[in-house]
N, C-alpha and C positions, 0 to 999 in steps of 0.2 A: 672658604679657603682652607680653614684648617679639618672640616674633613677630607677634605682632597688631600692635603697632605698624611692625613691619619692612615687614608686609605689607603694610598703613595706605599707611607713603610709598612704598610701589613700585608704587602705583596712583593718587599724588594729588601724586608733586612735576613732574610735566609741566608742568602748570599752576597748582600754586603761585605762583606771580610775576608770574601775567597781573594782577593787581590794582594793578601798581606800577609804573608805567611811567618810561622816565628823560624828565629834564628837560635844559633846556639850564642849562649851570650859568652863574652873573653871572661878569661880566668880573672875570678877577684882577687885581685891585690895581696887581704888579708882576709879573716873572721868578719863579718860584719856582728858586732854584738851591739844588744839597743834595748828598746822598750815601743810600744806603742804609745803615743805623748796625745791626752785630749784637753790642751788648754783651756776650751770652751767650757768643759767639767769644774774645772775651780771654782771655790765659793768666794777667790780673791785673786789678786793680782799678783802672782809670783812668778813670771816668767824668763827672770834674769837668774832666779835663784834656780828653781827646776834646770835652766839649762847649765851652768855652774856645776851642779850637782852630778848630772848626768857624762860632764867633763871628766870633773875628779872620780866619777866612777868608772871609765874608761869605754864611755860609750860611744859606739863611733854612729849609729843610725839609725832612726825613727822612722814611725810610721804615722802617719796623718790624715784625718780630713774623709775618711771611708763613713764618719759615724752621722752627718752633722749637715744633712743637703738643707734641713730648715734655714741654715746660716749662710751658705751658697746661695740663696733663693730663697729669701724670707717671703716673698710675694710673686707671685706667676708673671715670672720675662726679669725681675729685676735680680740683679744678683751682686754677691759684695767679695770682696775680695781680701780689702786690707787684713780682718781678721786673720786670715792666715798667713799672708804678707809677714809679717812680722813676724811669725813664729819661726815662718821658715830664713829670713835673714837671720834672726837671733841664732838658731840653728845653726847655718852656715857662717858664722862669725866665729863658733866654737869648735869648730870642723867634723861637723854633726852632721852625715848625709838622711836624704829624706826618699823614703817612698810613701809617692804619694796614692792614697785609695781611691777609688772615682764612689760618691757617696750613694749608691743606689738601691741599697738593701736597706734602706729604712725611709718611706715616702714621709713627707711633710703635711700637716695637718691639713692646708688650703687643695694639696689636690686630690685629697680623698674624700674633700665638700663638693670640689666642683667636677670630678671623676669618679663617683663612686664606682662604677663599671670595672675599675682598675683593681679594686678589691679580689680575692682568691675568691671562686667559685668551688666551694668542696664536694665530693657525691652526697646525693641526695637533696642534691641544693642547697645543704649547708652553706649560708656569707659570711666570710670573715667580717669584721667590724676592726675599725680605727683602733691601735692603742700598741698590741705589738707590731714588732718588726717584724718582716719578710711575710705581710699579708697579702702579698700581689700576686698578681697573674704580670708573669713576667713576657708574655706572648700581648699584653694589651697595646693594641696600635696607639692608644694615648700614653699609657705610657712609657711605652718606648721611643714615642715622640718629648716629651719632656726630658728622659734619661739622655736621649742621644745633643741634644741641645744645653743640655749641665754639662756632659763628657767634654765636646768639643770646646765650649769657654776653657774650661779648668784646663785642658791641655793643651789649648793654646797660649793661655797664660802662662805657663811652669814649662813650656818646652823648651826653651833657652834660660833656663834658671841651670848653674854649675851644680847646685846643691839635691838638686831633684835626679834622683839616679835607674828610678825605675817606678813602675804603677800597676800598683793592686787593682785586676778591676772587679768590681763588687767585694762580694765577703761572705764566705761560707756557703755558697747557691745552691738551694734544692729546687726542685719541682714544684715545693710547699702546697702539693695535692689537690692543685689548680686543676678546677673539671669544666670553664666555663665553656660559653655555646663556640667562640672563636675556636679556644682550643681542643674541641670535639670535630669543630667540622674540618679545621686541616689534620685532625685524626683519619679522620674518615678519609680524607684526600690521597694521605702516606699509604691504607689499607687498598685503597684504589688502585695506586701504582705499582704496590708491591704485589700483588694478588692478583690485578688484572681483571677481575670478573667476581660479582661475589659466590655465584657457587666455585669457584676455588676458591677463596676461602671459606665458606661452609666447608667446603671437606677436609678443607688442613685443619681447621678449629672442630671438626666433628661433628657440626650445627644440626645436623638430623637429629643429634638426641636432643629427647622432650620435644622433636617439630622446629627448632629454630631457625632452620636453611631460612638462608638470606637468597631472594632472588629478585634486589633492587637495594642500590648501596643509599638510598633514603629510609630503608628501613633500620639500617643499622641502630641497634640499642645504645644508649647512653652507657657508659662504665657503670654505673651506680649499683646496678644489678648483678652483673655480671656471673654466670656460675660456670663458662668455658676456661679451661685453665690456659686454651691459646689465647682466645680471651685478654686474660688477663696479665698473661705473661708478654704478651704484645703491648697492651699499655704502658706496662714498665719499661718497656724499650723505649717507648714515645716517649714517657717523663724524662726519660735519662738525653733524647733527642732534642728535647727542649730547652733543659739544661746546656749542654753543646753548644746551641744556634745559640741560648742567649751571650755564652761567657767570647766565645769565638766571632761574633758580632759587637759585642763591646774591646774586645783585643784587636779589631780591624778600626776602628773607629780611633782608639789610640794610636792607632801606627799608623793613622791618617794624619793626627795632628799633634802628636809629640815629634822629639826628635830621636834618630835611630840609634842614638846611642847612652836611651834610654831604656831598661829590659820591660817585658811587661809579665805580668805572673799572674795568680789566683789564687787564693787559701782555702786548700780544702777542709771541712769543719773533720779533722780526722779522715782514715781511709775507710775506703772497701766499704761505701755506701749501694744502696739496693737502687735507689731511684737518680745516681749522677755516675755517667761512664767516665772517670777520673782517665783513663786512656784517650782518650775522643778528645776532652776539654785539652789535656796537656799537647795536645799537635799545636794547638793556637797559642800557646806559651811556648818564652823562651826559657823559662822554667819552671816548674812547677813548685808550690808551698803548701804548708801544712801546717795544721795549730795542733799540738800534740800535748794532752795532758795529763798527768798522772793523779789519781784517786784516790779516797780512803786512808784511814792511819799511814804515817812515813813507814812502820814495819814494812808495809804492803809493798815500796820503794823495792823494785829489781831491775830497771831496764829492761823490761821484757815487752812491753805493750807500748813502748818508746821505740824500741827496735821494731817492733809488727809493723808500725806504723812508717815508719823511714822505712825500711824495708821496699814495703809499697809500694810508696811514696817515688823513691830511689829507683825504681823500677819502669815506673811512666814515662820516661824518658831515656834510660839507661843513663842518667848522668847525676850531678850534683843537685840538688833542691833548697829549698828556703823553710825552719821552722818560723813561720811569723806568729805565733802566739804558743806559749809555755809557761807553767805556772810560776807565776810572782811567789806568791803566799799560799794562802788558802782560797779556795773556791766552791762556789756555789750557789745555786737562786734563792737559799735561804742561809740563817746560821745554823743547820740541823748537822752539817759534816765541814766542819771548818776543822783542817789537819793541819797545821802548817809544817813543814820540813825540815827536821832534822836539822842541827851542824854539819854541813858538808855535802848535805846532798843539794841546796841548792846550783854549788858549783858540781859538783857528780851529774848535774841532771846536763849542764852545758853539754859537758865534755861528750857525754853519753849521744847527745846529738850528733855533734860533728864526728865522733867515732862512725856514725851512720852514713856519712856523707855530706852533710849537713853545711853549708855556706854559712849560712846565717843562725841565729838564736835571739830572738825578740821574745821580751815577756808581754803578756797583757796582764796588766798594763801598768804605766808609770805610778800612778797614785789612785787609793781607793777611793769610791764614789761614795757621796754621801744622801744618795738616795734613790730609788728607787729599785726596779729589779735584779740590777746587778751593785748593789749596796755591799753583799760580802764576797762578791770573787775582788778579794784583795787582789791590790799592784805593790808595786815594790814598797813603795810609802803606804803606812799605815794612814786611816782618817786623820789623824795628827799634824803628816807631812811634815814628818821629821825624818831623820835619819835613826835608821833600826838597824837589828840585827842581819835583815833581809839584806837590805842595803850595804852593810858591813863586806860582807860575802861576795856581794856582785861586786861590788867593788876590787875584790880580790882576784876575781877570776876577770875583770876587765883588763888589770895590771899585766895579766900574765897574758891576756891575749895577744895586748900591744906590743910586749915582744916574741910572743909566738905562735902568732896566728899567721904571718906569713908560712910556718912550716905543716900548718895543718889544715888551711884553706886548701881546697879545689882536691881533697883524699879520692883516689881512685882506687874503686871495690874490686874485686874479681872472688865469685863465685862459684861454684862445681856442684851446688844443691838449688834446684828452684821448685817451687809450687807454683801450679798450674791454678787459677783466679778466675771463677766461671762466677761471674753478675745473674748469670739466667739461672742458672742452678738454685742459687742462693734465693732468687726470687721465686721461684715454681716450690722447692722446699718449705719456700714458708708459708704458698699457698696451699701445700700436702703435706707435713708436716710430718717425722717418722715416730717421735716420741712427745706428745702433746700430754697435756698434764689428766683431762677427762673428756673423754668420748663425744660426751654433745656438750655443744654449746659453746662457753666463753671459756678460759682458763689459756694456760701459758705453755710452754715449750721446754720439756727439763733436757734438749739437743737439737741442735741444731747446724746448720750448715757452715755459719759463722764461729760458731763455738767449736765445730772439725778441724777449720782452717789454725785456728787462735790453738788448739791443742797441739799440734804438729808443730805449728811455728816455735811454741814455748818449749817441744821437747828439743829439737834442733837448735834453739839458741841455749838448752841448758847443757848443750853436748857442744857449745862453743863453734860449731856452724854456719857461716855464714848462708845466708839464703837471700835469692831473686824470688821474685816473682812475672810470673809468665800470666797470659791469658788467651783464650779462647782463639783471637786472630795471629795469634805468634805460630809462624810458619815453620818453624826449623826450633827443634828441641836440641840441637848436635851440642852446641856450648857446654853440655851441663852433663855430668857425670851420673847423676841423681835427678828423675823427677818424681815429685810428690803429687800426689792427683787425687785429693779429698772429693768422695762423692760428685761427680760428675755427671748429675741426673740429666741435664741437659746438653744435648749436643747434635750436631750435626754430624753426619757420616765422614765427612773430608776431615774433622778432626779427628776425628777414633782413628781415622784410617794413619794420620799423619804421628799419633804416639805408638800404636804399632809398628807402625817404619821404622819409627827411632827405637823400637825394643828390637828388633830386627836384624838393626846397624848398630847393634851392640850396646843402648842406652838402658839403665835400670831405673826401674818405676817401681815403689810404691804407692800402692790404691786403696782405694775404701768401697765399702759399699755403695748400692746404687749406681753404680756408673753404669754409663751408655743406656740408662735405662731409658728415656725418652728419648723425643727426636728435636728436631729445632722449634716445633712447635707446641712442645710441653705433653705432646701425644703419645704414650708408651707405645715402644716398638712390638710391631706385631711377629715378631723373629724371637726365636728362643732367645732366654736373656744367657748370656748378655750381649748380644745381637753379633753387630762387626766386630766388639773386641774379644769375640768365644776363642779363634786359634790362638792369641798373642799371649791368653789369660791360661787355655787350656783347659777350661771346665764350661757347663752350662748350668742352670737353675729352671724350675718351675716354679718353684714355692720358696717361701720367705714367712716369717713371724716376726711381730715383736715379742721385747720378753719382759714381762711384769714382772720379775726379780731378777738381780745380776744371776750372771752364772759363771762358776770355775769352768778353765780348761785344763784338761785330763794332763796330770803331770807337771801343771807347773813347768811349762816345756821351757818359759823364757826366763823363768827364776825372779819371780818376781812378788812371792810368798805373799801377803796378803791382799797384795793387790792383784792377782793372778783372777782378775774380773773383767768379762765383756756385761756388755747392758744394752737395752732399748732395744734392738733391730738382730735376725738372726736370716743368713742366705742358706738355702738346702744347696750347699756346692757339688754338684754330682763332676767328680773327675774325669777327664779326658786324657789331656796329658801332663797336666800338671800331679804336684806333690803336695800330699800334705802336712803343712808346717805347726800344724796347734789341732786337736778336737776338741768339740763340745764337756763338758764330766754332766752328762745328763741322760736319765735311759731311753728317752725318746731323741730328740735332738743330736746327742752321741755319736749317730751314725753317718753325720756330716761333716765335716773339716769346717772349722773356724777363718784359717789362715791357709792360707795358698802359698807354691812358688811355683813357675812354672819355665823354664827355658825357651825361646822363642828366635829361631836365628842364633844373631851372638850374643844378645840381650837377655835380661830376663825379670821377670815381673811378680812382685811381692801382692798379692791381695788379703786384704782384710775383710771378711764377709759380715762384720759384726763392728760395733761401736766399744773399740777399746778402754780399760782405764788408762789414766793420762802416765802411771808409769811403764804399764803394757805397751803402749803407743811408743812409749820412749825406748824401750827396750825393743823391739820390732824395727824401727829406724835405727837403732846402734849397731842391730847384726847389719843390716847391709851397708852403712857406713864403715863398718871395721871390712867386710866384702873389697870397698871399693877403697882401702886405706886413709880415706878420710878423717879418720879417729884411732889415734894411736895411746895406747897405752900412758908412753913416755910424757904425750901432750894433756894428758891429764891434769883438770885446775881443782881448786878443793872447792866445796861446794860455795856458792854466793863469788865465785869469783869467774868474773867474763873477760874474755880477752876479743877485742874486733881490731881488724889492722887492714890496711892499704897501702898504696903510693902514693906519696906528695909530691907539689907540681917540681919538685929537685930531685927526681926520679930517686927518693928512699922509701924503705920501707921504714913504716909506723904504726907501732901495737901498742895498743890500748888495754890496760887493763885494769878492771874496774873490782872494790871493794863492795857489795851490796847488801852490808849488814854492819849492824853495831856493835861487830868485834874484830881485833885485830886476827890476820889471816896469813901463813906465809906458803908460801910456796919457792917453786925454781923456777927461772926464767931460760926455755928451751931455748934460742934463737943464735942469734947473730950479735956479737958485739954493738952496742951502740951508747947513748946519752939519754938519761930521762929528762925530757925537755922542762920540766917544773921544775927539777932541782938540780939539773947540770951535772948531774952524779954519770960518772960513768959505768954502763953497766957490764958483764962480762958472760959469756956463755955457761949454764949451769947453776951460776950466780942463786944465792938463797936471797929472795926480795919481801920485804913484808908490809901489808898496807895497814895501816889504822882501820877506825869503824868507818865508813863512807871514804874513804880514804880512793886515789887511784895515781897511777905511774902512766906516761908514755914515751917508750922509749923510737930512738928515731936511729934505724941501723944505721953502720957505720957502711961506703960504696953505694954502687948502684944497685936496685930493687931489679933482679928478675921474674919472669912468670910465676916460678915456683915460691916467690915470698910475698906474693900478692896474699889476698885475703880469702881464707879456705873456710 
């Protein structure tokens, strides 16, 4: 009976969940501010005091029960409940809301004895073994037979609890580079349907080189080997597909048997992963979440890699999102980089969130663990489990939520800069990689695609910018004043075609290297590069280099003295009708434009043939920001100081402005009359404002927010 059933879901949870689709969830109330709480963690009994604690700290929501399926189901069918029973009445008695996790990213000791199968299958037949977390093949009909049978108890249990307000399902989900035989052969299956035949794909994958042509889809190769770049850039499609069915198949499963006016979410472990299409996953969510952490010495503290990430985030849905995990203290799987934070920035790092858009801010976690591999990513409470200086702080910033987080809950962005977010690029780049550290062999990456995007984003938040993010299936670029289009090695014709239009219809792109170089198949176009986007661009190429030493361009055109350096990658730009913006200062290379502009319709389009330094880059995106008035003079902040701003749900405008250094800073405040909502100060147009070291202000304008005081 129960392979009949095993076999049952290994042919019917695809589409299980198509019946359930997510909602937009009502505006929250206020802030949700909390902690992830693991009572089962304690080496003692302190559950009246933890929650007491969490009171007086001004915490209003916890997260529970995602870590801990051994305690749900100490033995295979039996499952207990009371354990959490309590925590969540204690909870709710203090007016402590709960989301709750469904525990599936960490299997229990008994069903990796009597499941081994359930174990990840790596290439080359690498098996995982018992011990960490997220060892599974999340596609195993056993275990997804057990997962979907823990889901349905717990949610039926907590579906009419007042205090349970929404459900994480699982936690941080990868692919975890599961190759077993199940998930090969509905590989094979997806390659079936989409190809239709295997000599088509032999010829979209190239399979004639070396002899490969597939002419019987039983011949198909295991991943293990792989040396086709469609290949392999089609696998990552499938991991990222995997991903999808599992997270959108456990989100149907909950909104089978919770109640609906419970939200359901996921956390993604940080954005802009290669192997999980955080687009796909967020359809089946009513909101998408995010663990967002900052690294290394507190100096290193700027909100810039907090913004990348909300950004994102912010973006997968065009709405409001959830941080559920942020740094408590210090973190890490060892003591090698334990930093803790600053005076003031652990309340800086709040604010910094919901500046983003951010509903909620949960740290992980409530108190530190006293053993094993997460021993030093301290929680709020030190091993002591007393009250600290960490503590002191959140404590501070809970106060001030309670009375004003009704005005900075549900903040609505409006932007006129986006970057375009290509998965496939990112993936096929790191399969060909433009600046690798040595030739043959093993070695690293001194650039890359992620590090393209990550530069552009930090020059544009340090020019105070507001930025979306778009991707690949985003049909209509019209919204946006500005798009940024790093390296776009991979792409389909109907997209090139669709940012041409919009350069066209008067929209301005800045670009990089490599674009339109491949097709959807990771197959370089057999068409002059740069293929379909040669008129919009105005030039062609045949040749390309890298380049073994930086190199000046001629003149210092962008004024940018010693940093007036490209590096790694060089395009031979042979002009059409475009202009050129920057040359080479080299006697060979000299003879080709660095930087492009080119007029296209009413549009026009910035290229970079070359891999900028990070202040070139910066200064490259200022000229055409100051172009399109988005960067004014007058709006000038002094350096380390950020301003992000929006709508609150009392249709005002609210700007944020953030201290991100250990010294006092002043400047003038451009805007609109209003109140800084922390000190009740009223502010005034002009006004000279000044913050401490970590120090920030949000002022909340006086009337109602039109278009033009949304967030630029």
């Amino acid at each position: 009976m129960l392979k009949r059933t095993l076999l049952s879901l290994a042919l019917s949870y695809a589409t299980a969940a198509a019946c359930a689709p997510a909602t937009a969830p009502p505006p929250f109330p206020t802030v949700l501010y909390g902690t992830a709480y693991y009572h089962e963690y304690m080496p003692y009994e302190r559950l009246d005091k933890d929650v007491q604690m969490m009171k007086e700290a001004g915490f209003n929501v916890v997260r529970l029960g995602e870590s801990t399926w051994s305690l749900w189901e100490p033995e295979d069918g039996r499952f207990e409940y009371a354990w959490m029973d309590r925590v969540i009445d204690a909870m709710g008695k203090a007016g402590i809301k709960v989301i709750m996790g469904t525990p599936t990213y960490s299997i229990p000791a008994w069903m990796a004895r009597q499941n081994p199968e359930i174990l990840a299958r790596k290439f080359n037949g690498a098996q995982n073994t018992y011990g960490m977390r997220q060892n599974m093949n999340t596609d195993s009909a056993a275990y997804r037979f057990y997962a979907e049978r823990l889901i349905r108890k717990i949610a039926a249990r907590y579906k009419d609890n007042p205090n349970v307000i929404g459900w994480q399902v699982d936690n941080e989900t990868g692919s975890y580079g599961a190759a077993n035989d199940d998930v090969f052969i509905r590989f094979q299956h997806y390659l079936e349907k989409k190809f239709g035949t295997p000599e088509n794909l032999s010829k979209a994958w190239f399979l004639n080189y070396w002899g490969q042509d597939l002419h019987s889809w039983t011949d198909l190769p295991r991943p293990d080997g792989a040396q086709s770049t469609g290949y392999k850039l089609e696998w990552t499609r499938w991991s990222q597909m995997r991903v999808t069915d599992f997270l959108t198949w456990q989100a149907g499963l909950i909104r089978e048997c919770a109640s609906r006016r419970q939200f359901v979410t996921h956390d993604f472990a940080g954005a802009m992963h290669a192997d999980v299409n955080e687009v796909d996953v967020a359809r089946a969510l009513d909101t998408p979440a995010v663990n967002i952490y900052h690294w290394g010495p507190p100096e290193w503290y700027n909100g810039a890699d907090q913004t990348l990430q909300a950004d994102f985030t912010r973006s997968l849905k065009r709405g409001n999102f959830l941080v559920t995990e942020t740094n408590a203290q210090s973190t890490d799987w060892s003591s090698s980089f334990q930093y803790p934070p600053y005076d003031g920035q652990f309340r800086e790092d709040v604010y910094t969130h919901l500046s983003n858009g951010a509903n909620m801010v949960e740290y992980w976690h409530w108190a530190s663990i006293h053993a094993n591999q997460e021993t030093y990513w301290k929680g709020v409470l030190s091993h002591d489990l007393e009250p600290n200086r960490a503590y002191a702080e959140m404590s501070r910033t809970g106060r001030e939520l309670q009375k004003i987080g009704p005005r900075l809950v549900n903040l609505k962005l409006h932007n006129d800069v986006a970057i375009l977010w290509s998965r496939d690029s990112l993936n096929a780049l790191n399969d060909m990689p433009f600046a690798k550290d040595s030739q043959w062999g093993g070695g690293g990456t001194k650039a890359d695609y992620g590090g393209l995007v990550r530069q552009m984003h930090r020059a544009l938040y340090d020019l105070n910018v507001g930025t979306d993010f778009v991707f690949a299936d985003t049909q209509d670029f019209s919204g946006y004043k500005l798009l940024v289009v790093p390296s776009l090695y991979v792409a389909d014709e109907a997209l090139l075609k669709r940012i041409a239009e919009y350069v066209r219809k008067g929209g301005r792109v800045v670009m990089t290297f490599k674009s339109g170089f491949a097709n959807e198949n990771a197959a370089v176009r057999w068409t002059m590069a740069p293929g379909p986007l040669r008129e919009a661009l105005g030039f062609h190429y045949q040749e390309f280099s890298n380049l073994a030493q930086p190199l000046a361009l001629k003149g210092d055109p962008f004024q940018t003295g010693a940093d007036n350096q490209v590096r790694h990658w060089a395009e031979f730009l042979q002009l059409d009708t475009a202009k050129a913006l920057a040359w080479y200062d080299h006697p060979f290379l000299g003879r080709w434009p660095a930087i492009t502009a080119n007029q296209y319709g009413s549009g026009k389009v910035v290229y970079e043939g070359t891999y900028l330094s990070d202040k070139l880059q910066k200064a490259v995106l200022l000229s055409s920001l100051r172009e399109l008035g988005l960067v004014t003079p007058e709006r000038q902040l002094p350096d380390h100081v950020h301003e992000r701003s929006g709508v609150n749900g009392f249709g005002r405008a609210v700007r944020y402005y953030f201290n991100y250094s250990g010294t006092a800073v002043n400047f003038n405040y451009r805007h609109q009359a209003g109140v800084d909502l922390l000190t009740s100060r009223r502010v005034k147009p002009d006004e000279a404002m000044t913050l401490g070291p970590w120090e920030l202000a949000i002022v909340e304008e006086d009337g109602q927010a039109g278009r033009s005081e949304t967030a630029k």
